[in-house]
Structure formats: structure tokens, C-alpha cells
C-alpha positions as CSV (number, residue, x, y, z in Angstrom):
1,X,-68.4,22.7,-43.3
2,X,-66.3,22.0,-46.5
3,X,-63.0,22.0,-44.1
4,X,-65.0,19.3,-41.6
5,X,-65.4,17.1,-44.7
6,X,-62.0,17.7,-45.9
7,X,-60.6,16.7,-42.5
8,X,-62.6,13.8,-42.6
9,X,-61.7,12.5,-45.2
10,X,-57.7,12.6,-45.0
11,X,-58.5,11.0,-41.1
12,X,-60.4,8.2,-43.1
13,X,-57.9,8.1,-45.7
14,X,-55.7,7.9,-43.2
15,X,-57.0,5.2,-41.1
16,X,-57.1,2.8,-44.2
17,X,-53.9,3.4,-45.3
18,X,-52.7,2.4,-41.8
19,X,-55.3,-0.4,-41.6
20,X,-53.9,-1.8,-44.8
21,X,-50.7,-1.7,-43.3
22,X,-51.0,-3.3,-39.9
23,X,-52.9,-6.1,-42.0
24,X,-49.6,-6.8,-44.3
25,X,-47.8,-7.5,-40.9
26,X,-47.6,-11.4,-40.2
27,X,-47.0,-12.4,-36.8
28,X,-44.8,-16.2,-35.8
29,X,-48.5,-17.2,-34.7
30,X,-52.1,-16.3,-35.9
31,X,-53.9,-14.7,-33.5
32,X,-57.5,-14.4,-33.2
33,X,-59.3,-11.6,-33.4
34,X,-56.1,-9.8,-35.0
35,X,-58.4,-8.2,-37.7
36,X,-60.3,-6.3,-35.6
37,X,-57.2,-5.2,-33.3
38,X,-55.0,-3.5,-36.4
39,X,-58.6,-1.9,-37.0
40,X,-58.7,-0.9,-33.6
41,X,-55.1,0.3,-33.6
42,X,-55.5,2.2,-37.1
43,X,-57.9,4.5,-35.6
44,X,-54.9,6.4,-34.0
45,X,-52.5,6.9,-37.0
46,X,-52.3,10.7,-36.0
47,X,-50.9,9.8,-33.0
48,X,-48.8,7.0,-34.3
49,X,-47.7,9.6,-36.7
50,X,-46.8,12.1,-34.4
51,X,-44.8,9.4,-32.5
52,X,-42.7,9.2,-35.9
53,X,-42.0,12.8,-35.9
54,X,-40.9,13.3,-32.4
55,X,-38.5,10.6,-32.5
56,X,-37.5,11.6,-36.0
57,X,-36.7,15.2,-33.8
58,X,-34.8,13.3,-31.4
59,X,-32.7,11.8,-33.3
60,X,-31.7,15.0,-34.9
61,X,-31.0,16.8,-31.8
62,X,-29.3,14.2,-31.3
63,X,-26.9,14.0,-34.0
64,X,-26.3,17.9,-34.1
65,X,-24.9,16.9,-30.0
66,X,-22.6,14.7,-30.7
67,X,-21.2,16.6,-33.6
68,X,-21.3,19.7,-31.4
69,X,-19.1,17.0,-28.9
70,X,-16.6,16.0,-31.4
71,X,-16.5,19.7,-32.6
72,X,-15.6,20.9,-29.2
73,X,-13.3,17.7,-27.9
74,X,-11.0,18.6,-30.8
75,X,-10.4,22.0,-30.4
């Protein structure tokens, strides 16, 4: 039970810290209902976080290519 809670409560940490900062984000035009769409969208910072990671692991793999490229056009 005490790990339910404790997951809980870093998924609702979680979503506030995103909701907080979708709301900092200013569009060119206010849009109505915006409030209750970053709220919306907040609900999925895991996924939105895992997002970050894969591209983050992308990017390296990536990198280590076209090092691996240069490496091996040289020799």
C-alpha cells in the first residue's frame, strides 16, 4: 500500500510540475479553454517524459555513427 501512495504521489507531483509548465507557455494568440488543455496534456508527463529519453537515445546513437563514420573514412 505504502508503494501505491508513494507512486502516487510522484505521478501527482509530476503532473503539477508539468501543469505549471505548459501554463508559463504563451502562445501569439489566447486561446480559450487553453487552461483546461495544458491540464489535460499534463496528465501524460510519463509519457512526454519518455519521449525525452528516447530521443535523448537517438541522438546518441547517433553521434557514436558518425564518429564511427569519420573514424573508419580516415583510415
Amino acid at each position: 500500500m505504502a508503494g501505491f501512495l508513494l507512486a502516487g504521489g510522484i505521478y501527482l507531483t509530476g503532473w503539477l510540475v508539468t501543469a505549471w509548465c505548459f501554463a508559463g507557455i504563451q502562445g501569439p494568440v489566447p486561446v480559450p479553454g487553453r487552461f483546461r488543455r495544458d491540464v489535460r496534456d499534463a496528465l501524460f508527463w510519463p509519457i512526454w517524459l519518455v519521449l525525452y529519453a528516447v530521443f535523448w537515445v537517438v541522438e546518441l546513437r547517433r553521434q557514436a555513427f558518425e564518429e564511427d563514420f569519420a573514424g573508419a573514412d580516415r583510415s
